[in-house]
N, C-alpha and C positions, 0 to 999 in steps of 0.2 A: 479225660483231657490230658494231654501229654502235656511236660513241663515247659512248652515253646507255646502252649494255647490252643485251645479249639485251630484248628487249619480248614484252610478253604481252596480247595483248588477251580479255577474259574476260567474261562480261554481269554487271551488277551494278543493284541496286535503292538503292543507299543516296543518300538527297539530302542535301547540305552545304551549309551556310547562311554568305554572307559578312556582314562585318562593313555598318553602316548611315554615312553620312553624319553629323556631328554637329561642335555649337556651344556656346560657355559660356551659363552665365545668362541674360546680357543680349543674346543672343543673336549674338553675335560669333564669327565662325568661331575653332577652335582652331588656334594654331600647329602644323605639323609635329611629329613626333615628330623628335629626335635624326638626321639619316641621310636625313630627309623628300625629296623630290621636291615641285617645282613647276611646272605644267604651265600652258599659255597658247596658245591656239590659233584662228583665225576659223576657222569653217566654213560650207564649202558644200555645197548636198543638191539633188540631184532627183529628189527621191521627195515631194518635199513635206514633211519634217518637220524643225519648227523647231529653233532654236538649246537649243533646251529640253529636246527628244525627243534631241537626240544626247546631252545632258549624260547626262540617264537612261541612257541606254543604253552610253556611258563608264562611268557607275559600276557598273551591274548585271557589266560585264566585269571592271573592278579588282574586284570583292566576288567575285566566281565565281573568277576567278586568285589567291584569299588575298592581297589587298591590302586596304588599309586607306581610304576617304575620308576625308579630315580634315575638311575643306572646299571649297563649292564656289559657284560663282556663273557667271551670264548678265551680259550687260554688251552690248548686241547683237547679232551676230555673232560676238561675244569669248566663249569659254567658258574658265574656269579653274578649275583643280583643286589640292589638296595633296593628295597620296598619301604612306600610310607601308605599309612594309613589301613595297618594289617598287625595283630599282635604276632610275638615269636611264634606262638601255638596254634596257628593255622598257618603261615607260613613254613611249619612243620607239616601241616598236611599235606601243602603243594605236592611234597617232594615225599611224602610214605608211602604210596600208595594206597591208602584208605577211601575206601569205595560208599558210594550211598547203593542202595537195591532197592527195590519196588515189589512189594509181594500182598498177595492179596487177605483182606483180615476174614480169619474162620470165625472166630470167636475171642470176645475180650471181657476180661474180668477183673477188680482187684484182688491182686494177691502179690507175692511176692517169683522172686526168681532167684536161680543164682548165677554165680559169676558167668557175664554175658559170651556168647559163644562170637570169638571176634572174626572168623571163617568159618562159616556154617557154610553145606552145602548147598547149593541153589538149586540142585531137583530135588529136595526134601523137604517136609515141612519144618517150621523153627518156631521154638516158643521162646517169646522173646517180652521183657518189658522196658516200659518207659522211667523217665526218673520219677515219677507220682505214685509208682505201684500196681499203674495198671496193669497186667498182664495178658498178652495176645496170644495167640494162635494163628501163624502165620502158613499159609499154602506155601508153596516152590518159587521160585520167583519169576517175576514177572520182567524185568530189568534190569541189568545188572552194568557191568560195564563196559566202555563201547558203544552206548549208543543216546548219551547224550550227544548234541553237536555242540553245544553253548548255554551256562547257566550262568545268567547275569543276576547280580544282586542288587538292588536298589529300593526305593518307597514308593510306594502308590497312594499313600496318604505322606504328611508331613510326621507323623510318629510310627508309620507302621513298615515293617521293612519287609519285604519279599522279595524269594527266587522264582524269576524264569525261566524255565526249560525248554528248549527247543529240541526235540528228537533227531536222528539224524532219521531219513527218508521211510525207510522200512519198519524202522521201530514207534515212528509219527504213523504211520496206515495199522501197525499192529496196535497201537493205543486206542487210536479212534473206532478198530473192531471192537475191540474188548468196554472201553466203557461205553458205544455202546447195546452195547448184550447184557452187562451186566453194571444198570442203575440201579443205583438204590443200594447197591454193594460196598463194602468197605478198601482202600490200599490202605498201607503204611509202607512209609520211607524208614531202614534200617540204616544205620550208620553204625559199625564195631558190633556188630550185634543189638545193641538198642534201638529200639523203636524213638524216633526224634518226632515221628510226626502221624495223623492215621487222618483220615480224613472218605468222607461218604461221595460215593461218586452221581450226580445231581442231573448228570445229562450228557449228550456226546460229547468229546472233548476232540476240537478240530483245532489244529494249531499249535501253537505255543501254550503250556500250563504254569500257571501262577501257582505258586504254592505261598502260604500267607498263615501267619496265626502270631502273633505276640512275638519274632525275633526279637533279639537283640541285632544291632548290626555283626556284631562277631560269632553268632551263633547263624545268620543267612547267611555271614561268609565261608564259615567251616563248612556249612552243607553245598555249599555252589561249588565251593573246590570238590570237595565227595563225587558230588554228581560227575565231576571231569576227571576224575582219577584217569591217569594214564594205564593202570592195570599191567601186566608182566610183561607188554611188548618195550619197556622202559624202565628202567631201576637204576636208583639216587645212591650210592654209598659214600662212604666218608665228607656226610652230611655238616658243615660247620654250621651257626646259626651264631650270629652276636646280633644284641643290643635289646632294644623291647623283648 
């Protein structure tokens, strides 16, 4: 069992709606909530989209991870945000480009490992552990980044907290070959090289996948953003961060 809990991935239909960007009256951004974060970052892309198009796409991630926009603005190549309901340390993830991957489990055991390989290769295998000890054997990957479309975060029970994953087109038809051909088999989600999650695949998996096991909220937020990593068509530097 990994340290977020036995995980369950299950197909599921329900959409969950994030909170919207918003300003007083006079049209002045609102201060933070109590706790708020403040984000400040230049960005560069080559993909071609502008300073404007990342902002968008910054906040469709905080609103899908159950954060809040408070406010926001362009200013150049300067984007900045106030977020509430997001500690400093995943609103640091927004903007690192830290990826979640999908590889399939060879073999798992307790033992130990060393320092986690935070760029592994994805056509090679990776030995990788969780924070309990358990130690995996991971195949090549299976998913990496690019082809989530949207990981929203929220509860399916009143204590339990999970991400949704929606695939984008190609990589929803390659998931659904793959589990299934291969039930009854193992994935695990890496994030920085550690194994966050491994879970046995139970049947086709058509749709949207729940991933589920013991989060905390800050720990299905840090992976939902993972999952949406922007990846090299996009890079954050002179990254400011105040407040929570």
């Amino acid at each position: 069992m990994t340290r977020w809990g036995a995980l369950m991935i299950v197909v599921v239909v329900v959409v969950m709606s994030g909170l919207s960007a918003c300003a007083d009256e006079d049209g002045q951004p609102v201060r933070p909530a109590p706790g708020g974060v403040e984000l400040e970052a230049s960005v560069h892309t080559t993909d071609g989209s502008s300073p404007s198009d990342v902002l968008a796409g910054l906040v469709d991630r905080v609103t899908s991870a159950d954060g809040t926009v408070v406010a926001k603005s362009v200013d150049g190549e300067r984007v900045r945000m106030t977020l509430s309901g997001m500690s400093r340390d995943n609103a640091a993830v927004l903007v690192s480009g830290a990826a979640a991957e999908t590889r399939p489990v060879e073999s798992s055991r307790a033992g130990t490992c060393g320092p986690p390989e935070e760029s592994p290769d994805p056509t090679r295998s990776l030995v990788a552990c969780d924070s309990d000890g358990q130690r995996y054997m991971l195949g090549p990957q299976l998913f990496g980044q690019g082809v989530v479309l949207k990981a929203r975060v929220g509860r399916s029970m009143p204590d339990q907290w999970v991400v949704t994953v929606s695939y984008r087109h190609d990589a929803a038809r390659r998931w659904l070959d793959y589990t299934s051909s291969h039930i009854g088999e193992s994935t695990a989600v890496v994030e920085s090289g550690v194994v966050v999650s491994a879970a046995v695949i139970n049947g086709v998996i058509i749709g949207d996948t729940e991933i589920s096991g013991g989060f905390t909220r800050d720990e299905a937020q840090r992976l939902g953003l993972a999952f949406t990593s922007t990846g090299d068509s996009i890079v954050f530097s002179d990254v400011v961060l105040t407040g929570a």
